[in-house]
N, C-alpha and C positions, 0 to 999 in steps of 0.2 A: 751442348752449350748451356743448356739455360738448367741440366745438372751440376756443371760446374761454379755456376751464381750462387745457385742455391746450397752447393759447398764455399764458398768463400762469404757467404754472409751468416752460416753457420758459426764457421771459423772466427769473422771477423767480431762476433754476438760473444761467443766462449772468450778471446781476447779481451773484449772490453769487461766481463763480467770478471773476470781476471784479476785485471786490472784496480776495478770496485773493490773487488775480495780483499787485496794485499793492503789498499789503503782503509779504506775501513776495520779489517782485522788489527792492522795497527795502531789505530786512532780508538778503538774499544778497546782494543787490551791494555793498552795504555793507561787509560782512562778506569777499564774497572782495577787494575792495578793498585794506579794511586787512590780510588776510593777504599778498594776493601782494605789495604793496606794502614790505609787512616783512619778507617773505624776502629779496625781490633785493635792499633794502640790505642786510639781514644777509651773505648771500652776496656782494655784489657783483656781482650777475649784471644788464648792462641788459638792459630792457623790449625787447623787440624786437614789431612791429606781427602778427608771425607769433605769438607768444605770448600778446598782448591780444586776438586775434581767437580763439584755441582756446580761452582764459580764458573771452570774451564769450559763447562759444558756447554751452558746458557748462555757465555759472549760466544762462543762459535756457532750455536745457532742463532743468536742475531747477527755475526755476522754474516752469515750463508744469506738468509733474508733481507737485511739491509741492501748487500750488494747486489741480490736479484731485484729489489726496488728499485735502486739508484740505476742498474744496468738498465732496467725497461723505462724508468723516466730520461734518460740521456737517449733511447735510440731512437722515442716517439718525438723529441726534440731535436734531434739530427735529421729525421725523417722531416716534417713538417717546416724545418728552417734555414735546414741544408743542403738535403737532398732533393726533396723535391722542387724550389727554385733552381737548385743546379741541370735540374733534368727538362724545366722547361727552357732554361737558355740554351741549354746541346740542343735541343729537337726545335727551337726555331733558328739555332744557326746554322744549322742543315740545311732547314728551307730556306735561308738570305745564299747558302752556297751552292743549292740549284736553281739559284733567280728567281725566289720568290721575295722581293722585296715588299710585300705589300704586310707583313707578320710584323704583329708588336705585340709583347709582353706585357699581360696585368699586374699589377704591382703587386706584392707579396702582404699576408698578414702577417705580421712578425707577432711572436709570443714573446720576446724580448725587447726592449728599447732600442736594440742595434739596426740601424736602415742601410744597412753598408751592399744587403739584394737590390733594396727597393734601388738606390744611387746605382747600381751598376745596369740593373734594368731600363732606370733611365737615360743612361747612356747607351744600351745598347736598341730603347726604341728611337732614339737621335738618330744612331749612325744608320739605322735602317731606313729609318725619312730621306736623310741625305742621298742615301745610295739609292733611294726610289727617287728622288729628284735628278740625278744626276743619269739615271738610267729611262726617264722620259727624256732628258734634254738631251740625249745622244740618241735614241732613237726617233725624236722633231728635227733634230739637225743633220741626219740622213735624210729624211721623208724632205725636209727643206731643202736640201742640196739637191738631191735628185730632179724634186721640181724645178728649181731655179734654173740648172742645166740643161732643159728641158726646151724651155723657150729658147735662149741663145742658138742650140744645137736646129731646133724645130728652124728658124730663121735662115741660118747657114744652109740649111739642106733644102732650106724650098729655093733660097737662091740661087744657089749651086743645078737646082734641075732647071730653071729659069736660063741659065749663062748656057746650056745645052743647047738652046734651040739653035737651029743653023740662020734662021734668018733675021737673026737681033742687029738692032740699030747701034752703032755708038753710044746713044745718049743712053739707052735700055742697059747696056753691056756694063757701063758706070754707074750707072743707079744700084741693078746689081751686085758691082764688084764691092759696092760702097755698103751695100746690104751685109754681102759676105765678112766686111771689114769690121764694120762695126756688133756686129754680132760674135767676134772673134774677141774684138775689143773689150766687151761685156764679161765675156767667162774668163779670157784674162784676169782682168782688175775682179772678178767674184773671186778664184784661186789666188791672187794675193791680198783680199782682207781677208778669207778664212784661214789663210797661214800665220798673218800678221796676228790675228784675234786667237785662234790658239795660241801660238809662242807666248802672246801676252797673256791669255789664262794659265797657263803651266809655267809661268815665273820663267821661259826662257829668252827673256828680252829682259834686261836690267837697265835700268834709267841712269843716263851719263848725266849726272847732276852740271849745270857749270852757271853762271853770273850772265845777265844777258837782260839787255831791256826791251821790255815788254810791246811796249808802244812799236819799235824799231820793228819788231818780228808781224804784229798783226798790220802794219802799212805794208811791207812785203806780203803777205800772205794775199793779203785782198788786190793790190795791184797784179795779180795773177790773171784776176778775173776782169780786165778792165777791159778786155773783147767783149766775155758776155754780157757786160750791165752797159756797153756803148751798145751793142746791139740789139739789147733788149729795151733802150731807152729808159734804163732803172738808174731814179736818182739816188745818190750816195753820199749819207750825211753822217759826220764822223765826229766823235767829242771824248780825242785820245790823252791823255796826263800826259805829261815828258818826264822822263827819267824815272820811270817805274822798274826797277830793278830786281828781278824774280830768280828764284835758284831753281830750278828746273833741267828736266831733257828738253833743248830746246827742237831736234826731231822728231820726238815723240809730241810736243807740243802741238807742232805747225801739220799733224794729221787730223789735231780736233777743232784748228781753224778754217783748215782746207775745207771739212767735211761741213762744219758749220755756213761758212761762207756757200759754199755749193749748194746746199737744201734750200737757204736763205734765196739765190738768184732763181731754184727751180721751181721755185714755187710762188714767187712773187711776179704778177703780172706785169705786163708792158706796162709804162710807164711810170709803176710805182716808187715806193720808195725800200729804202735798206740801211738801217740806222744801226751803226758800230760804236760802243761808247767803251771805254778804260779809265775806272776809277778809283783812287785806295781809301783803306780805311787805317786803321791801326794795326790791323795781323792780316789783311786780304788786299789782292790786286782784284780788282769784278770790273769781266768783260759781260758784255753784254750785246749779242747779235739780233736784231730785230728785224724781221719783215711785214709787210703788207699784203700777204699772200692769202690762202684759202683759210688756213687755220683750221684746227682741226679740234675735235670732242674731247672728254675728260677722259673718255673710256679709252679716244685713241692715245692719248696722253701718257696714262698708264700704262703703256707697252710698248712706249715706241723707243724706248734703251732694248728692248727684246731683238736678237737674232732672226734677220729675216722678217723683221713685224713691217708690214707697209701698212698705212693708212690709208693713205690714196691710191686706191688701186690704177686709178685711172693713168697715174705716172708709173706705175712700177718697171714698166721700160727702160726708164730712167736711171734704174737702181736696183741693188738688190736686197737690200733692207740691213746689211750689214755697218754701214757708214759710222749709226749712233752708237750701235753697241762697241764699234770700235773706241769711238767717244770716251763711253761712260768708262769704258775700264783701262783706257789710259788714264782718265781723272783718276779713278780707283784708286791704282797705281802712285799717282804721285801726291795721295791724300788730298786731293781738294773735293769742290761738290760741284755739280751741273746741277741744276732744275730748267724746268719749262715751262712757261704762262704762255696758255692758248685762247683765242675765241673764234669759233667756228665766220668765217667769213671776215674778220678783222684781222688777225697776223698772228705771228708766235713769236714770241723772246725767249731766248738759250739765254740763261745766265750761269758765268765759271767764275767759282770762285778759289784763286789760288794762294797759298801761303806767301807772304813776301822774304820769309827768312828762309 
């Protein structure tokens, strides 16, 4: 093998030098052509065959020399700004295609003004970024499903040896069945936000745009929950436009109210409060969901659109951290923004804000 290299870069060396030869020979002969040609008539002096032959001689070995110059400055310039960037891109994209994503490329010196390595280098230390990102976030969202299923499954199964005993009460046998139920209920609703949230990451949910008022939809949404805020004695105070008219999916919509509304009741304590407001401006509809609840840091702030991120652990029973992230990338999706204002102990407001055309 590396006999055969070392004949085709022979070969390919003889080629190029070739190559040099024939144009160069041309471009000398040429050249001394029309000089000597132009002297002796200027002079007057005839060609004699002793003179065309020391002529002939001299441009052939310049040209033999010329072209072994020009050939070894073309191949230490092809080496240096062709070949060897091209060989460090093969040998790291071998290691990105036996999973080593962690390899990026130094940017080249060029001997020429052309950055046309340097620009492909930097695209190809992007897409290695990318694919290291997206190869922690598929290996966090294993490690995170696994856990999540975890608890649900752990619950079911202790209940399940619980409902075993022979001498359980009625009241025991339903606490447990109830156990069993809601545990079931949990990995359910986890298996359909990680399907809803993939389909919606890989574009395979497309949003049915249609004409729909705004105001109409978040009164529905929230009278959903008008068991839990009566029996959690949570007061509810609301300050919605009329006629707020949005182009939107209005079912993909009414999953970032649902989800909204539900954190807002779970986390806001008895008797507090939970303030819904709908306002426009000239290009945005801004909803705005507010509670009175624990509230939570800047650091849990920033992560809480993350997959799985709970903040309060102490609820995560409750949820399984998927709810937001579903959120943000329905908003994505239909170009508007979400933000969050928190203070640890005072409440948190979601604000959405959507296009009105």
């Amino acid at each position: 093998m590396k006999q055969e290299k070392h004949i085709v870069s022979i070969l390919k060396f003889v080629y190029h030098y070739a190559i040099f030869f024939l144009l160069v020979a041309f471009v000398t002969t040429s050249c001394t052509i029309l000089f000597v040609s132009t002297f002796f008539d200027t002079l007057n002096i005839p060609l004699t065959d002793e003179n065309i032959s020391t002529a002939a001689k001299l441009t052939f070995g310049n040209c033999l020399l010329l072209s072994l110059l020009f050939t070894l400055i073309d191949a230490l310039r092809r080496k240096y700004t062709v070949l060897r960037p091209v060989r460090h891109i093969a040998e790291d994209a071998e290691k990105i295609m036996q999973g080593d994503f962690s390899v990026r490329i130094k940017p080249q010196v060029q001997l020429a003004t052309d950055e046309t390595f340097n620009e492909i280098i930097e695209c190809f230390n992007k897409m290695a970024q990318e694919l290291q990102s997206v190869e922690t976030l598929r290996t966090d969202f294993i490690a995170n499903v696994s856990h999540e299923m975890k608890t649900p499954l752990s619950i079911m199964q202790n209940y399940g040896t619980l409902l075993q005993a022979p001498d359980l009460s009625d009241e025991k046998r339903m606490e447990y069945a109830k156990g069993v139920t809601d545990g079931s209920r949990r990995l359910a609703d986890m298996m359909t936000n990680i399907l809803k949230l993939n389909r919606l990451e890989n574009q395979q949910i497309f949003p049915q745009t249609t004409e729909f008022d705004l105001g109409e939809q978040l009164c529905e949404c929230l009278l959903q929950y008008k068991n839990v805020w009566e029996k959690a004695e949570i007061e509810i105070k609301t300050e919605i436009a009329e006629n707020v008219m949005i182009k939107a999916d209005a079912e993909l919509l009414g999953l970032v109210w649902n989800n909204l509304f539900s954190n807002a009741f779970k986390f806001t304590l008895e008797g507090s409060t939970v303030f819904v407001s709908l306002t426009v401006d000239d290009e945005y509809a801004i909803v705005k969901v507010q509670d009175t609840g624990c509230g939570m840091t800047a650091e849990v702030g920033a992560h809480i659109f993350e997959k799985f991120y709970q903040g309060d652990t102490s609820r995560s029973i409750q949820g399984n951290g998927l709810g937001l992230a579903l959120v943000k990338r329905v908003i994505d999706i239909m170009h508007g923004e979400i933000s969050v204002e928190s203070s640890l102990g005072v409440g948190t407001t979601f604000t959405v804000r959507m296009r009105r055309g």
